[in-house]
N, C-alpha and C positions, 0 to 999 in steps of 0.2 A: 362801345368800342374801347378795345387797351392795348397802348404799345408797347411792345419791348424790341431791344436793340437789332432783333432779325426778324421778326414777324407784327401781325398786327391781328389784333383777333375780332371779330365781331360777336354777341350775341345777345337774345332778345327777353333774360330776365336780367338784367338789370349789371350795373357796374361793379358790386363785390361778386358775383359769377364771373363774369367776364375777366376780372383781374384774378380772380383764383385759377382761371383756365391759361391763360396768356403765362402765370408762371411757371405751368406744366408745362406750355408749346416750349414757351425757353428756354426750360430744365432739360428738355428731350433733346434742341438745338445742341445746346452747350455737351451734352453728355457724349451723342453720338458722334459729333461733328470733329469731336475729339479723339473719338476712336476709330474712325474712319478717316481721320485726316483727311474732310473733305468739310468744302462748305454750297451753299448755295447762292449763287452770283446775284439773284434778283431777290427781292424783298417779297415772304411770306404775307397771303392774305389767306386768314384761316375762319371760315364763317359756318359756327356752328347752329346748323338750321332746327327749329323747330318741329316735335315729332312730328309729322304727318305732311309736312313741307315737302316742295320739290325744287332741288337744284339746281334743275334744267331751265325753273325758269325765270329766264335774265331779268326780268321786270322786278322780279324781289330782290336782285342784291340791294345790300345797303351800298349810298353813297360815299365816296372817298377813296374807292380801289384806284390807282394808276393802274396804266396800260402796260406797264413792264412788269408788272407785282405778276406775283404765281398764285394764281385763284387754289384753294385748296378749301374741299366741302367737306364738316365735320357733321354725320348725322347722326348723331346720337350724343347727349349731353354729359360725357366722361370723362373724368383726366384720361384717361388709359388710351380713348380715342383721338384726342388730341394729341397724344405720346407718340402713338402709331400713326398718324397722319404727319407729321413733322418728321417722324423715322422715315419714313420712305419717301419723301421729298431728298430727304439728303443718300439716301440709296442710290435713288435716281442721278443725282448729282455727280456721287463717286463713280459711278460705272458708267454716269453719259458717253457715249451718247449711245451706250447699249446697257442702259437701265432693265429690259425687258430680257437680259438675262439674268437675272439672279434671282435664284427660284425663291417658291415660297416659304419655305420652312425657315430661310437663313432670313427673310422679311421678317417676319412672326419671330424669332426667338430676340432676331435686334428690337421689334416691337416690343417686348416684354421685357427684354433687357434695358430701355429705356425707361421704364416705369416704378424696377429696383426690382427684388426677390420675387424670382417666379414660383407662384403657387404650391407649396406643397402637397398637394391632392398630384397636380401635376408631374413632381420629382416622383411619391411612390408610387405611380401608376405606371411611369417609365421603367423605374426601379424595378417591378416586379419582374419585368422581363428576365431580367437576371437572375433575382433571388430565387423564382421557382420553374423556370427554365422551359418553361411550356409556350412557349411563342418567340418569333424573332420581331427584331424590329424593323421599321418599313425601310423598304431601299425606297433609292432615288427618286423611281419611278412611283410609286405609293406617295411619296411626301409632295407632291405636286398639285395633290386636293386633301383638303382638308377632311377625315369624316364626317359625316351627318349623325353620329350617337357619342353621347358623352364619355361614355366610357373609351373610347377610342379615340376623341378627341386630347383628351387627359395624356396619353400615351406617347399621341403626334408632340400636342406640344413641347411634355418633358424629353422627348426624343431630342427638337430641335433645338431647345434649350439648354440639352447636355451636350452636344455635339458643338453649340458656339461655347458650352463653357472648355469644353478637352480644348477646342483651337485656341481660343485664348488664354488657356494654362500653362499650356506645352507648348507654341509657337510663339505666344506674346502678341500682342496688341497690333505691332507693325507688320506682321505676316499677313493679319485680317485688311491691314490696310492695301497692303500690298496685290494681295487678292482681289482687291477691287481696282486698282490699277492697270493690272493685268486685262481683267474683263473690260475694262473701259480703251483697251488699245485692240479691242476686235477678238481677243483670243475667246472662244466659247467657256461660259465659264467653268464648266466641268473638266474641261481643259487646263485652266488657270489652277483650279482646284488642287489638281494633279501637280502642278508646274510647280505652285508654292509650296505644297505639304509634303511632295513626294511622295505620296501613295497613289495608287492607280487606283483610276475610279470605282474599279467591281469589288476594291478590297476596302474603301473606306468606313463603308456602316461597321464591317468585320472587323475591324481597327476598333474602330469607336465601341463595337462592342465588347471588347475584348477592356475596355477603359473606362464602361459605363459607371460602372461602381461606385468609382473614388469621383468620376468628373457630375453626377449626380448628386456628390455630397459635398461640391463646393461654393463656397459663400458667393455671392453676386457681389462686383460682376467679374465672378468666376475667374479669380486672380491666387486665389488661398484656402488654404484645405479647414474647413470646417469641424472643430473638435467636437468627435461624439458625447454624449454622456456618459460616464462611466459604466453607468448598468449596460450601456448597449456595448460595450466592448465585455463584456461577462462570458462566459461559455459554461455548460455544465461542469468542466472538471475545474474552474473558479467557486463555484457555488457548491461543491462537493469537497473542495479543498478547507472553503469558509465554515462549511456546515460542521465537519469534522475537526477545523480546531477552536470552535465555541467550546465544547467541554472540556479540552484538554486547557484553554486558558482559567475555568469555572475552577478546574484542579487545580493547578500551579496557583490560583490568588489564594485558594483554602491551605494549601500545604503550608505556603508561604505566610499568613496571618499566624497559621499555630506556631509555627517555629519561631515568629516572633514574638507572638508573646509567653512561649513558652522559656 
């Protein structure tokens, strides 16, 4: 078992796991709860079960949970799942007590955004969308299931992952939080959506696509624009400009040596 200031974490290899896990739950607390300006009123039990364990059954928790704590089952031995199980407690939270509106995509990209730099496999897979123009990206009703093939998984995620970084670039932190305010006083959240960003719902992936570009090349969490490297800002009439005044500078240093020591 290990405590930190808002949660308490169980698990069953031993106490440098457990305290490496517990600073991820609290990393996750601290990070999101901050950006959500929300927190969670009863105290975190996070019990990270062994493979092949079952949840459901109450004879194996470990002893010391109170009855006010908020049981939360981590099954799979991962910072990244302990990240995402502590993010969506405090989802829950901000939009109580209509938690079960706020879809999955905006879950999963706070989940990733909690953990730091979303995968790059993930950004150019999204990215391609754009750069070679032969696919859109999934509306609303698409981002609601996750695919079952990786290649398309890749996609969703940098989808949703660019779509929290546009919100939080161009709206700022407190719109996100706001957003969730809104849905926690009943309004549907596609509604809220609408209400906070001022785009109507059928034009926002069109928005966002239309901003994928630049909101896919920004650093996490997705606050500042990311300097390319130089070669990738090149274009062929760069490399054509370069190529052609290598010799002319080859001349100008030979002209210039003879005249000087002539």
């Amino acid at each position: 078992m290990s405590e930190r200031s808002d949660l308490t974490l169980w698990h069953t290899q031993g106490e440098i796991r457990a305290d490496d896990l517990a600073d991820h739950g609290q990393g996750a607390y601290d990070l999101v709860s901050d950006l959500l300006d929300a927190s969670v009123d009863q105290r975190l039990a996070l019990i990270v079960w062994p493979q092949g364990s079952d949840p459901s059954d109450a004879t194996a928790y470990p002893s010391g949970i109170e009855e006010d704590w908020i049981v939360l089952h981590v099954t799979r031995n991962a910072s990244g799942s302990v990240r995402s199980t502590v993010t969506n407690a405090l989802i829950d939270a901000a939009a109580a007590p209509h938690g079960d509106q706020v879809p999955l995509w905006l879950r999963s990209a706070l989940g990733f955004w909690s953990q730091g730099p979303l995968p790059g496999f993930y950004l150019r897979r999204a990215g391609s969308v754009v750069l070679f123009d032969h696919e859109d990206y999934y509306s609303f009703e698409q981002l609601e299931s996750i695919p079952s093939t990786w290649q398309f998984q890749a996609k969703y995620f940098g989808q949703a992952g660019g779509m929290l970084a546009w919100m939080i670039q161009d709206w700022g932190p407190e719109s996100l939080a706001e957003l969730f305010r809104v849905t926690s006083d009943g309004v549907p959240f596609y509604d809220a959506l609408e209400q906070v960003y001022d785009i109507p719902q059928e034009r926002f992936i069109d928005e966002f696509t239309d901003n994928a570009e630049r909101a896919l090349l920004l650093l996490w969490p997705y606050i500042e624009a990311q300097d390319r490297p130089f070669y990738e800002t090149l274009n062929l009439n760069h490399v054509v400009m370069i190529a052609a005044a290598i010799p002319v500078l080859i001349l100008l240093f030979f002209i210039g040596k003879r005249l000087f020591y002539d």
